[in-house]
N, C-alpha and C positions, 0 to 999 in steps of 0.2 A: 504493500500500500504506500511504498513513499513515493511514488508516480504521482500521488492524487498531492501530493506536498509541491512539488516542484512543478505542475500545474496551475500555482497561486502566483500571481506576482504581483499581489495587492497589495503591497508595502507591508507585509508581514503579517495579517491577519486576514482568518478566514472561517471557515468553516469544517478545513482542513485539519487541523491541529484538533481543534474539539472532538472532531470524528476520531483520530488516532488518539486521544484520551479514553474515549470511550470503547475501541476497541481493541485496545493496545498495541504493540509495535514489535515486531519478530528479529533475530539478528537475522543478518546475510539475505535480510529480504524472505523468508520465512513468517510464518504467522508466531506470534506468542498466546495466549493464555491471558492476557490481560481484563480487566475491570470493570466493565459498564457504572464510570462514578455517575455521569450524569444522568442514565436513564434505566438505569437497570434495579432490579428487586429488592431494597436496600435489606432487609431481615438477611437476605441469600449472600448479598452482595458484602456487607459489612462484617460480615459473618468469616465468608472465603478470605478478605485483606486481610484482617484481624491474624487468623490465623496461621499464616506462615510469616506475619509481624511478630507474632509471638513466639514462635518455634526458632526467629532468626534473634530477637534480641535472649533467649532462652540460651542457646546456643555459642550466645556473645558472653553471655555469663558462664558457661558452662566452662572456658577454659579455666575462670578461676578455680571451680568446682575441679575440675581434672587435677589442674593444679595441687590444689588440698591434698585429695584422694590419693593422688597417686604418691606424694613426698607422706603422707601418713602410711600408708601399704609397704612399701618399696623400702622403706630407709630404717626398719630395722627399730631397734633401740632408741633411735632418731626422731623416731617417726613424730612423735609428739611433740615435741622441740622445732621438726620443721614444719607442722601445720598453724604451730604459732607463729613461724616468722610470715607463711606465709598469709595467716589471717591479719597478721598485723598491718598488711599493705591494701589489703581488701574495702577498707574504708579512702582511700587514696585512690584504689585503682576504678573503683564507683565513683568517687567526684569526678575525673578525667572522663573516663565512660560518658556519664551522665551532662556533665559542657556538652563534651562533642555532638551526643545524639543531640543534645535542647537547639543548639545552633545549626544541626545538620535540618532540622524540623524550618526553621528558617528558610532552606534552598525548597524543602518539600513545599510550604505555601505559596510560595513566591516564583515556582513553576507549576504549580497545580493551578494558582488563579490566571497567570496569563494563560494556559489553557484551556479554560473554562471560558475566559475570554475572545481566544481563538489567535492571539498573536502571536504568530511565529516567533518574531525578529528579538522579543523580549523571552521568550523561552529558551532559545537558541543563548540571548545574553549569559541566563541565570545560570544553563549549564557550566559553560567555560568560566566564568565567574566562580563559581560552588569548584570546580575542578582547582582553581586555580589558590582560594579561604584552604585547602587543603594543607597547602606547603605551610602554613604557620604551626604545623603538627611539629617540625625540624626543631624549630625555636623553646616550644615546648618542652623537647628532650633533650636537651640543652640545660633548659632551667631546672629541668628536673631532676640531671646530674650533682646540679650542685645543691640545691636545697636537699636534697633525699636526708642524708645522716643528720643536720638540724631538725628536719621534721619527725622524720622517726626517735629521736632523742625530746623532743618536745612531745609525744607522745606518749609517753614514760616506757616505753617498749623497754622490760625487763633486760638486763645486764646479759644473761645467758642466751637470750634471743637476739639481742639486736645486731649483733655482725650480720649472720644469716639473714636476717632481715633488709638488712641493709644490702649486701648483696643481691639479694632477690628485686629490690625495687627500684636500683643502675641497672639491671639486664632486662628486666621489662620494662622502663621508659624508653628504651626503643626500638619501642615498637609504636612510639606517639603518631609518628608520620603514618603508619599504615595504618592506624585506628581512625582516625580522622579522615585519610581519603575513603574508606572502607564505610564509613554512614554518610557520608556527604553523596556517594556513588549510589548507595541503598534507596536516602533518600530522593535523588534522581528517577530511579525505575518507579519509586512508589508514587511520585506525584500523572506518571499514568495509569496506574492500577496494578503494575507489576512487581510484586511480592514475593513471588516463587524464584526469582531468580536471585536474589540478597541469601532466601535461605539455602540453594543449591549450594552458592562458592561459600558458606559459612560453614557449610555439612562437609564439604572438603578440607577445608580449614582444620575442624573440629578432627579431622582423622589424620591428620598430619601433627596434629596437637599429642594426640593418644600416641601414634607411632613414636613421633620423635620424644615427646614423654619417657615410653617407656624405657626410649633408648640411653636417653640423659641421663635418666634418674638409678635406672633397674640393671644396666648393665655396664656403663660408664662411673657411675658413683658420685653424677657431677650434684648429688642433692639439689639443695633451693635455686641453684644456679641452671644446673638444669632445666627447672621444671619454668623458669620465665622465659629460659632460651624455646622452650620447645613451642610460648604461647606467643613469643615474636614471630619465629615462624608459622604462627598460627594466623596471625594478621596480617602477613606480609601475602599470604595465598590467597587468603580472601582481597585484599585490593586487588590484586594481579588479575584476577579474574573475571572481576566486574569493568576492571581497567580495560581488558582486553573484549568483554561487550560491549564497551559502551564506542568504542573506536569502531565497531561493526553493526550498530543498528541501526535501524531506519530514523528521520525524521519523526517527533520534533527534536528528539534528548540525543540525536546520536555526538560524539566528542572528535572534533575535527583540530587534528595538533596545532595546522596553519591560523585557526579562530580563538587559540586560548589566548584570551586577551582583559583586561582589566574592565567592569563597568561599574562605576560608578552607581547608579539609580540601583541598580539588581544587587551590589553588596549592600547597599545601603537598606535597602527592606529585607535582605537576609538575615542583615544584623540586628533590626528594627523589630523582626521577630522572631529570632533564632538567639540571640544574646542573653534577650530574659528567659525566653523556655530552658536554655543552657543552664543559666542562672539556677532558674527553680529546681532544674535538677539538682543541681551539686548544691544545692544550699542543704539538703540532707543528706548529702555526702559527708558533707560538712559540721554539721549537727553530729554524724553520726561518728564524725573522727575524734570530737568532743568526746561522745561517750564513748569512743573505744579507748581514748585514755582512761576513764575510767575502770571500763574492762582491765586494762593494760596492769592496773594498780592489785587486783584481782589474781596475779598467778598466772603460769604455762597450763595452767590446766585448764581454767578459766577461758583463756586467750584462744586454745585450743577446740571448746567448745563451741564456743560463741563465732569461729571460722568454719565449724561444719552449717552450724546453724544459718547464718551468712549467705550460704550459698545457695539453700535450698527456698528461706526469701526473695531471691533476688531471681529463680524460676518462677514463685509464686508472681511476685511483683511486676515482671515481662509480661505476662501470662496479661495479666491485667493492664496495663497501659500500652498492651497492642491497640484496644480496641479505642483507647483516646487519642493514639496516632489514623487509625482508621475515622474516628470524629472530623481529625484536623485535616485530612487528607477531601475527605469528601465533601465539607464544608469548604473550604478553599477555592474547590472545584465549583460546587456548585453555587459559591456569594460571585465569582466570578463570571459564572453567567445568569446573574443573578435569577436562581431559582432558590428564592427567598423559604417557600413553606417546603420545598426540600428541606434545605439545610436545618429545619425546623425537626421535621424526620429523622434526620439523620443524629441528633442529639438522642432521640424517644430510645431508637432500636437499639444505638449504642450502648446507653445506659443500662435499657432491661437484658441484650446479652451478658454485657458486661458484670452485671448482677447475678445471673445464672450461673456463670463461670466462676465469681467469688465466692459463691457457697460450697460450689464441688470443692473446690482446693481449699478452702478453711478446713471443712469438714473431714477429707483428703487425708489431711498434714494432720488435723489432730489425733483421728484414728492410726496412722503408721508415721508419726513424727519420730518413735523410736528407733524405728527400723531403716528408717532414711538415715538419722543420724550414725549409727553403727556401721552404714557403708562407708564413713569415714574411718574412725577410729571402733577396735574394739576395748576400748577401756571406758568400764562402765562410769566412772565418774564423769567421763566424756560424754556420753550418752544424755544421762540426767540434767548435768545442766544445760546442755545445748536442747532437751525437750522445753525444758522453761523456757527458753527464748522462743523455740515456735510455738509452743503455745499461746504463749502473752500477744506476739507479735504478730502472725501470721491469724490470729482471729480479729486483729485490728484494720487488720486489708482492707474492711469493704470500706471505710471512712477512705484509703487510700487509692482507690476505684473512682468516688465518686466525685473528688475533686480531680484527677485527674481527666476523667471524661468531660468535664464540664471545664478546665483548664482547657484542653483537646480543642472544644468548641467554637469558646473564646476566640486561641487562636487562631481557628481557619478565618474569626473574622480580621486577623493582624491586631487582636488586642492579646497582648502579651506582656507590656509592663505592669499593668496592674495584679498580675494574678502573682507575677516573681514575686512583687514589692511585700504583696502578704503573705506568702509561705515563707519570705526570708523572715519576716519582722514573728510569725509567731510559730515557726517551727525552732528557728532559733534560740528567740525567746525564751519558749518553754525550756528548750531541752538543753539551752544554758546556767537555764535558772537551776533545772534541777541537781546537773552536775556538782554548781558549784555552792549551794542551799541543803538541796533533799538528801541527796546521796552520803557528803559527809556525815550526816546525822544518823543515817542507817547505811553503813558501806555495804550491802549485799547486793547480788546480781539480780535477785526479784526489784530490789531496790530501784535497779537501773532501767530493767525491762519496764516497768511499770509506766515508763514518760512518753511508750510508745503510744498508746493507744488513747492518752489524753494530747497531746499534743497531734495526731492522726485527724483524732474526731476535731478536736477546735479549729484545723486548720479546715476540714472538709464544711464547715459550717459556715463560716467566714466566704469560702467559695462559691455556695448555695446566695449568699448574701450578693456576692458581686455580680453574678448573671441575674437573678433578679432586678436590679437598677440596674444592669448597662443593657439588657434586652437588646441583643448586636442586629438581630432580624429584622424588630421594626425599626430601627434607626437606619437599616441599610436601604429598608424598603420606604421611608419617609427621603431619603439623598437621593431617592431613584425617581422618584417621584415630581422633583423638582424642576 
């Protein structure tokens, strides 16, 4: 279909682009599998993005998860020592994650709407522009060489953990460069419906992770070092691969070397709504580095725990803010050609799957939370405490669901500073307060767990508050009108 693209030469917008939104775009001139954002079944529709969004940010988690697992299996005597160093980085390695995908969600709107629009010439911009927001990934592992042993030391990362620690987290900073181009690329395919293919080269990835894994850790003895080496080259495969479709696919997103060029307008609304979704991410990144010194204060056993537990959240938590990137995605899409009580729909179906989906996995994790835990470590004190964390935490999800679906929303309409401004001000908040207030005053890990699911809920209320007053529909549908 990119015949029907090069058939336009109406100064970059058409009808063209919207049709190849809707029915997405194949390499090598090939069909793909793509999306019907604009006019297709949305229950069916939001349903199929959702879930290979989920299975790919699931995925993107999972090398931590390998990580864990395999330096607790493999290394012996060790073992427990090295899934503390590597949980000690787990809250670092989520804020970085967590920027990139919030600002990669930026290129998503900001080529979902001129699609929805029908402009070529501006979608065309957003890619090589978003290809090019990449290379700041370099500068990042950079910085993040030299800050590492200060941070982890301002973390209270116990005496006997922190080398290893600190080693593990100079060998996976870089990998910043190919994490960054590897959602920025994701995001690209997903602002025309295509999903399936983010999780293909992540499922390659993931097994390049396992192999070279095993090989670093289980038969080299390169321990914690190993197992970040194995998750660079875990990122490094996945960009390469999406790098290498995106040089071969049809019009409008295909990446033409001679057009990677700087635009002004397209980073500017990247940033404009990709910097605070970034933001809102890592702002519980960041919250949560907080209380992992606290963890940190806690013991290798402790530390240990609370990195099994870690991981198996941070499936649950994918799992769920698929369906608010599938919100932001189809909303985007459809404020840009303005089908107003769409985008209206497209909040309803989200939510109520989204809601479906939370109760399986709450429910899920509390009946086999033991047994998840124990594929980590089998040392039963390890088990027990990291069941307290999923418990407390992972039954607090749906509060964390329903601000992010409704954040999600927001965003497709490019409202995105307000929703950062208040998870920063009261996730923070809270889970400042309690660190350095509640906690001293009862140092236990029920103690700590417990900030989850108040600081969860207040923030999901507060977000219920803000789409109430900003109602982005009728304000889009009263500017339209004019």
């Amino acid at each position: 279909m990119g015949h029907s693209l090069a058939q336009r030469e109406d100064g970059g917008r058409g009808v063209a682009v919207r049709h190849a939104a809707a029915v997405g775009h194949g390499t090598e001139g090939g069909p793909s599998k793509g999306i019907d954002i604009l006019h297709g079944d949305l229950r069916r529709d939001v349903f199929r993005f959702a879930m290979p969004v989920a299975a790919t940010g699931i995925l993107e988690q999972l090398s931590n998860l390998i990580d864990t697992m395999m330096v607790g299996r493999l290394s012996g005597a060790m073992g427990t020592l090295g899934m503390a160093a590597v949980g000690a980085n787990t809250p670092i390695s989520s804020f970085v994650i967590g920027l990139f995908v919030g600002i990669s969600l930026g290129a998503n709107v900001t080529i979902a709407t001129a699609i929805g629009q029908g402009d070529q010439n501006r979608v065309s911009k957003a890619v090589h522009t978003s290809i090019l927001m990449a290379l700041a990934g370099f500068a990042i592992a950079l910085l993040g060489e030299v800050v590492a042993e200060p941070l982890l030391v301002l973390l209270r990362v116990p005496a006997e953990t922190l080398p290893e620690a600190i080693l593990f987290l100079r060998v996976y900073l870089l990998a910043m460069p190919a994490i960054l181009l590897y959602n920025f690329e994701a995001a690209i395919f997903r602002s025309i419906g295509i999903t399936k293919l983010p999780l293909q080269a992540l499922c390659l990835a993931a097994g390049t992770n396992v192999v070279f894994g095993y090989l670093f850790i289980g038969v080299f003895d390169w321990f914690v070092v190993g197992s970040a080496l194995a998750t660079v080259l875990c990122y490094v495969t996945s960009a390469l691969v999406l790098l290498v479709r995106l040089l071969r696919i049809d019009a409008p997103i295909r990446v033409t070397p001679s057009r990677l060029r700087w635009d002004g307008p397209s980073a500017a609304s990247i940033i404009h709504i990709g910097l605070p979704a970034g933001i809102q991410s890592a702002v519980f990144s960041l919250a949560n580095i907080v209380i992992q010194s606290a963890i940190n204060s806690l013991g290798t056993t402790v530390m240990a725990a609370s990195s099994a537990s870690l991981s198996i959240e941070a499936v649950v938590y994918n799992l769920l803010n698929s369906f608010s990137q599938a919100c932001t995605t189809f909303v985007g899409q459809n404020n840009g050609a303005r089908q107003l009580d769409r985008c209206r729909s497209v909040l309803k179906v989200s939510f109520a799957e989204a809601s479906v989906a939370a109760a399986v996995v709450i429910l899920s994790s509390l009946a086999f939370g033991r047994q998840e835990i124990a594929l980590f470590s089998s040392d039963p004190k390890v088990v027990e405490i990291g069941y307290v964390r999923v418990s407390i935490v992972i039954s607090s999800y749906f509060f964390s669901m329903a601000y992010e679906v409704i954040s999600g929303y927001l965003r497709g309409f490019g409202i995105s500073v307000v929703p950062a401004i208040i998870t920063t001000i009261v996730i923070c908040g809270i889970r400042f307060f309690w660190v350095l207030v509640v906690f001293p005053a009862n140092p236990t890990f029920h103690t700590i767990m417990v900030v989850y699911p108040i600081s969860l809920a207040t923030n999901a209320l507060c977000m219920v508050a803000v789409l109430l007053l900003a109602r982005p529909a009728g304000k889009a549908r009263r500017v339209a009108a004019r």
